[in-house]
C-alpha positions in Angstrom: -131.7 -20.3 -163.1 -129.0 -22.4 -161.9 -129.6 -26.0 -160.2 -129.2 -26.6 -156.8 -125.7 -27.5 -155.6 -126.6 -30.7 -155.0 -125.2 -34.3 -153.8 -126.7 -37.6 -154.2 -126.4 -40.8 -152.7 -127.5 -44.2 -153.8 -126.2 -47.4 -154.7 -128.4 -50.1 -156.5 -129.9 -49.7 -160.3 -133.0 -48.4 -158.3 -131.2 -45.1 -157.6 -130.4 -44.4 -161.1 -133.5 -42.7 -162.8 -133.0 -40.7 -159.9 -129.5 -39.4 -160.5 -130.4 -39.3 -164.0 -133.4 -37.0 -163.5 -131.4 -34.9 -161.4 -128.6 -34.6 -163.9 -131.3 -33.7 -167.1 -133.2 -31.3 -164.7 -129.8 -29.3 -164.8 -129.3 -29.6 -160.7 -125.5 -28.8 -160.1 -124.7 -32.5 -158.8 -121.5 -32.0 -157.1 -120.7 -35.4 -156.5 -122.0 -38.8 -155.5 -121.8 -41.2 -152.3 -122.0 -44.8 -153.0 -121.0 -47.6 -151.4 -117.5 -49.1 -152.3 -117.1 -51.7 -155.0 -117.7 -55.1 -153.9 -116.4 -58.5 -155.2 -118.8 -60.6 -157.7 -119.3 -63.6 -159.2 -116.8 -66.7 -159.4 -114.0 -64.8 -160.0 -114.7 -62.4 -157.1 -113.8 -59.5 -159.2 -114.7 -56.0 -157.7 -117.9 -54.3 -159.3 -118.8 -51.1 -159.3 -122.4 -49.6 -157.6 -124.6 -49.0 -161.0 -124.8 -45.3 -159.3 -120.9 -45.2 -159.5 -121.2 -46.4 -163.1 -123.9 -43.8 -164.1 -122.0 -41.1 -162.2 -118.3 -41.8 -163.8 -120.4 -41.9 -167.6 -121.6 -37.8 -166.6 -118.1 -37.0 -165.4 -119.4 -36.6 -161.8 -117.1 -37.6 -158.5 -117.8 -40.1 -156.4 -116.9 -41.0 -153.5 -117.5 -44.3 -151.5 -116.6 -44.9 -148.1 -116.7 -47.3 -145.8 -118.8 -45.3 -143.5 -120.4 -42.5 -144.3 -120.4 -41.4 -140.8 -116.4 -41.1 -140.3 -115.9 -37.7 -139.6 -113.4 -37.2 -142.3 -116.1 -38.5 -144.5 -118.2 -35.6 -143.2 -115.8 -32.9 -143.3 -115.3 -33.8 -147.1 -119.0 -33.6 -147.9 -119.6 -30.0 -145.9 -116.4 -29.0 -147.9 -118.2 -29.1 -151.0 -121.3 -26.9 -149.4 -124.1 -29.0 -151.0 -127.8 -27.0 -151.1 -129.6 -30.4 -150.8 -128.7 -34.1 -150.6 -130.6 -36.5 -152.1 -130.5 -40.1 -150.9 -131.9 -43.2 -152.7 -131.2 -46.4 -151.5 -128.0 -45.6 -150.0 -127.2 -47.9 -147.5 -125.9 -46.2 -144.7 -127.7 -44.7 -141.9 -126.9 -40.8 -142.1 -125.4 -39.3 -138.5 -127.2 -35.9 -137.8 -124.1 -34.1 -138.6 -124.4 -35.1 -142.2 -127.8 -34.4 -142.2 -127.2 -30.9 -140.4 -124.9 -29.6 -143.7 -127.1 -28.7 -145.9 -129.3 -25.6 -146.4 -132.7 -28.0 -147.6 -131.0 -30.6 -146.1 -131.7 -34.5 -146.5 -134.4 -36.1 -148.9 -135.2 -39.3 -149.3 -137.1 -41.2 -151.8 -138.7 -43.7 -150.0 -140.1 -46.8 -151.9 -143.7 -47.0 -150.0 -146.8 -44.9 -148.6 -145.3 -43.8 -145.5 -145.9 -44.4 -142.5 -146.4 -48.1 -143.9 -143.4 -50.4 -144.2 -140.3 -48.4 -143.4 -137.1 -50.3 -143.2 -134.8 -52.0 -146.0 -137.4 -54.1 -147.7 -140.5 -52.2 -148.7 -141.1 -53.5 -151.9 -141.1 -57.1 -151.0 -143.1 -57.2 -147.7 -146.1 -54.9 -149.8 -146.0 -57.9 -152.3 -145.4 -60.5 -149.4 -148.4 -58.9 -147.3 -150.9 -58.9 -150.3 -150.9 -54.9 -150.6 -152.9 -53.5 -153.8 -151.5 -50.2 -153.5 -148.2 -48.7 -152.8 -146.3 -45.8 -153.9 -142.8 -43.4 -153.4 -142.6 -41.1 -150.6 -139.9 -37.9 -150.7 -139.4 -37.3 -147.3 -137.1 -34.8 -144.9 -135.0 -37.1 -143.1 -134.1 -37.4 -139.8 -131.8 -39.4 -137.1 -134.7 -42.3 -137.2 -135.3 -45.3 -139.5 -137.4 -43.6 -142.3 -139.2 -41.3 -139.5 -139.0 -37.8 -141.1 -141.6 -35.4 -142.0 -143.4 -36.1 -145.4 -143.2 -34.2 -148.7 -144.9 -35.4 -151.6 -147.0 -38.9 -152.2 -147.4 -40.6 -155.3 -149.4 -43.7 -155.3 -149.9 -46.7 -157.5 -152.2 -50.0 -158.0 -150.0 -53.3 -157.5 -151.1 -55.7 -160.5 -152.3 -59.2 -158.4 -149.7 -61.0 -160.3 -147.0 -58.9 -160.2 -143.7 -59.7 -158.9 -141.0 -57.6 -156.9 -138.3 -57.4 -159.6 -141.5 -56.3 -162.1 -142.9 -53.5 -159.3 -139.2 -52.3 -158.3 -138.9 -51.2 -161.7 -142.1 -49.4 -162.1 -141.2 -47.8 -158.6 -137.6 -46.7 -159.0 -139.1 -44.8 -162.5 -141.8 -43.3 -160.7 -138.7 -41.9 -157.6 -137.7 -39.8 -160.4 -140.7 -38.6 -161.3 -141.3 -37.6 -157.3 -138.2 -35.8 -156.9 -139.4 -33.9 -159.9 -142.9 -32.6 -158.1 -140.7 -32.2 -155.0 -137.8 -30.0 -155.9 -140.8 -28.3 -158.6 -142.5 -27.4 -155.0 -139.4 -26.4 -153.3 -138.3 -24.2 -155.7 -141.1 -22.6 -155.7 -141.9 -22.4 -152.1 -145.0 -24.4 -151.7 -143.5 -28.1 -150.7 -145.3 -28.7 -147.2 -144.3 -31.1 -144.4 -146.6 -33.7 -142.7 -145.6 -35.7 -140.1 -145.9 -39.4 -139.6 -148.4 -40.9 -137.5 -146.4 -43.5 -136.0 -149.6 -45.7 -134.7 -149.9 -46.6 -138.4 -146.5 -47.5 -139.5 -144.8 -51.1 -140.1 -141.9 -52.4 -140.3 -139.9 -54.0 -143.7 -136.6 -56.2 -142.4 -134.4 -56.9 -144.3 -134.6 -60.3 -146.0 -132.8 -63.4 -145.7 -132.6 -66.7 -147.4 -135.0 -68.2 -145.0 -137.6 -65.7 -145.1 -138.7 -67.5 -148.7 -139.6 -71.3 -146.8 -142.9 -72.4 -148.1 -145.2 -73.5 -145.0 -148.3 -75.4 -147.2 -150.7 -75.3 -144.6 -151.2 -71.8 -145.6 -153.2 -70.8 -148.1 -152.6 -70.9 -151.3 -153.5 -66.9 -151.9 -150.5 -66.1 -149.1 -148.1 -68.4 -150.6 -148.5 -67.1 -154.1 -147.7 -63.8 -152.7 -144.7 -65.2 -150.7 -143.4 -66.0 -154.5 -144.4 -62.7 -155.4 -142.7 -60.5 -152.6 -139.7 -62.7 -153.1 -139.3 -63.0 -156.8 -136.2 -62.9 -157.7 -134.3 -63.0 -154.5 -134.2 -64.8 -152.1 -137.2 -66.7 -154.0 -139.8 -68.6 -152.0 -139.0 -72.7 -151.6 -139.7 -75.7 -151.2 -138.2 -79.1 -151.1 -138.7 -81.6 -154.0 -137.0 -85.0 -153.4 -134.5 -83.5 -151.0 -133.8 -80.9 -153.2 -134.7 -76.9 -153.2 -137.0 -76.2 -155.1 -137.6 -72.3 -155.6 -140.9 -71.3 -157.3 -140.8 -68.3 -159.1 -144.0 -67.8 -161.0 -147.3 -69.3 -159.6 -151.3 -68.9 -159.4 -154.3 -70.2 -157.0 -156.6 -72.3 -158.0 -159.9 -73.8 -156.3 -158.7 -77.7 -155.2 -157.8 -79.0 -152.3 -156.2 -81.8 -150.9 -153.3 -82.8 -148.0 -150.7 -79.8 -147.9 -147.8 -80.2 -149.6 -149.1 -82.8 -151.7 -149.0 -82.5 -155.9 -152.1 -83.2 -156.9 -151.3 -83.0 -160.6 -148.6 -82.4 -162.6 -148.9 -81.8 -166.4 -148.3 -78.7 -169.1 -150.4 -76.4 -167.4 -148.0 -76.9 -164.0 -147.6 -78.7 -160.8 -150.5 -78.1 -158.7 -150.1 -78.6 -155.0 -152.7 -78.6 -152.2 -152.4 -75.6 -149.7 -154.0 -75.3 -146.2 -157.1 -73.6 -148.0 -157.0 -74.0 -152.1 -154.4 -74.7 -154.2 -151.0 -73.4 -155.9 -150.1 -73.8 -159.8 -146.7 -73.6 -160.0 -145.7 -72.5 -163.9 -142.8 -71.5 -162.9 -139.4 -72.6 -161.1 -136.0 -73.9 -160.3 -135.0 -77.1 -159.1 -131.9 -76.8 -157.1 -128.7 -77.0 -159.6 -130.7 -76.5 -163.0 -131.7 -73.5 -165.1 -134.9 -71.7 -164.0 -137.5 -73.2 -166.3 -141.8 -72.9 -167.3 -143.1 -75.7 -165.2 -143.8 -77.8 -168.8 -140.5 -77.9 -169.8 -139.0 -78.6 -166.4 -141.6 -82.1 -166.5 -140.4 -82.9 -170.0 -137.2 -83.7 -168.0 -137.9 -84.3 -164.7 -141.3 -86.9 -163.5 -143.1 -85.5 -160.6 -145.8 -88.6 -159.8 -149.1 -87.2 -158.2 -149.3 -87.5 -154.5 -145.4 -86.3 -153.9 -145.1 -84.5 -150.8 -143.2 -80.8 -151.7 -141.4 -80.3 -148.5 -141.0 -84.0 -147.1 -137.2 -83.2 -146.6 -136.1 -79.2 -146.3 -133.0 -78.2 -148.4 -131.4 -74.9 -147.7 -129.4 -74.6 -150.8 -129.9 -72.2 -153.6 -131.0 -73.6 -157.0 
């Protein structure tokens, strides 16, 4: 049976087992929406979407406008009479005139147990929030912010020491395998819609740079998962001799002491006192320098006991 005529839009190296499963399950993918290239590094040389890349190694058109919602941008897409779309991390909000063109029309792999954490960050605010479950949700969309009616579920444990980079892996592998069980169930005309209860969602922001400052009079337990959620951007910080200090690997232990305040400092890591317990750091990056295991960072650098972490605030990436 042929595949579905079918577009897909995504951007990031999350939305690529997607396309890729889409591809091997022989779907007609008539082209793909991305966002343009943007400039990168030093150099500022334009880089491609990893979607564009994938799609351009298949032989598939893309396209990538500015905004999806100009209506020449529209018109092009219901030109090419698309069964389904398929968005993953695309980021764009989709007009209801875009979502109107197709027959199935709009679904959208969303990276948490809806109704729980909608918005641009899922991933990170589970982890952030101390969450030992999440999941991928295919859902129908509609004109809201990840609103639409439910299709299929599929949940997973969060290891307790797992980080985002480590759990947005795992989770943009199991997207694919979701879109499989969904387009399985609407081919054969048993995929179901539930609707969200609303009372029980939350919201996932987007994050910025200052979303990762380290307040120690919290406990140790929520600022471990701080450097969890925010592993490895923007990172969770701190200050160390008026320099940022981003920690990017830690654990709690039972001590305590004033927060902020290193308690010790030796191979097994920097341990600093916390509004209730402790944090090891064993991981982390001191602001210009190479991110480094806490051991080999104090074979270079002396961190005497009773140093405040956060004396001084920097706001500059390491």
């Amino acid at each position: 049976m042929a595949g579905l005529r079918t577009i897909f839009m995504g951007t990031p190296d999350f939305a690529c087992p997607t396309l890729l499963r889409l591809i091997e399950r022989g779907e007609d993918v008539l082209a793909v929406v991305t966002q343009p290239d943007r400039p990168k590094g030093r150099g500022q040389k334009l880089v491609p979407p990893p979607v564009k890349a994938l799609a351009q190694e298949h032989g598939i058109p893309v396209i990538q406008p500015l905004k999806v919602r100009a209506p020449e941008v529209v018109e092009q897409i219901r030109a090419l009479r698309p069964d389904l779309i398929v968005v993953v991390a695309f980021g764009q909000i989709l007009p209801q005139s875009l979502l109107d063109i197709p027959k199935h029309g709009c679904i959208n792999i969303h990276a948490s147990l809806l109704p729980r954490y909608r918005g641009a960050a899922p991933i990170n605010w589970c982890l952030v929030n101390g969450e030992t479950e999440t999941g991928i949700t295919t859902m129908q969309m509609d004109a809201g912010l990840d609103t639409g009616d439910m299709l299929v579920k599929r949940a997973i444990p969060i290891d307790p020491d797992e980080d985002a980079q480590a759990l947005h892996d795992r989770l943009s592998c199991l997207g694919a395998d979701t879109i499989d069980e969904t387009l399985d169930r609407l081919a054969a005309g048993t995929l179901t819609r539930e609707k969200q209860d609303d009372a029980l969602s939350c919201y996932a922001p987007m994050l910025k740079k200052e979303t990762g400052h380290i307040d120690w009079t919290k406990a140790a337990q929520e600022i471990k998962n701080l450097v969890r959620g925010l592993t490895p951007w923007p990172g969770a910080f701190t200050s160390l001799h008026g320099k940022t200090l981003k920690i990017c690997r830690a654990s709690v232990v039972s001590a305590s002491g004033k927060p902020g305040r290193v308690i010790k400092a030796d191979r097994e890591g920097i341990l600093v006192a916390c509004g209730a317990e402790s944090l090891l750091i064993q991981e982390l990056q001191l602001e210009g320098r190479k991110r480094l295991p806490a051991f080999e960072f104090l074979a270079g650098y002396r961190i005497e006991p009773q140093t405040t972490l956060g004396a001084q605030r920097g706001m500059n990436d390491a």
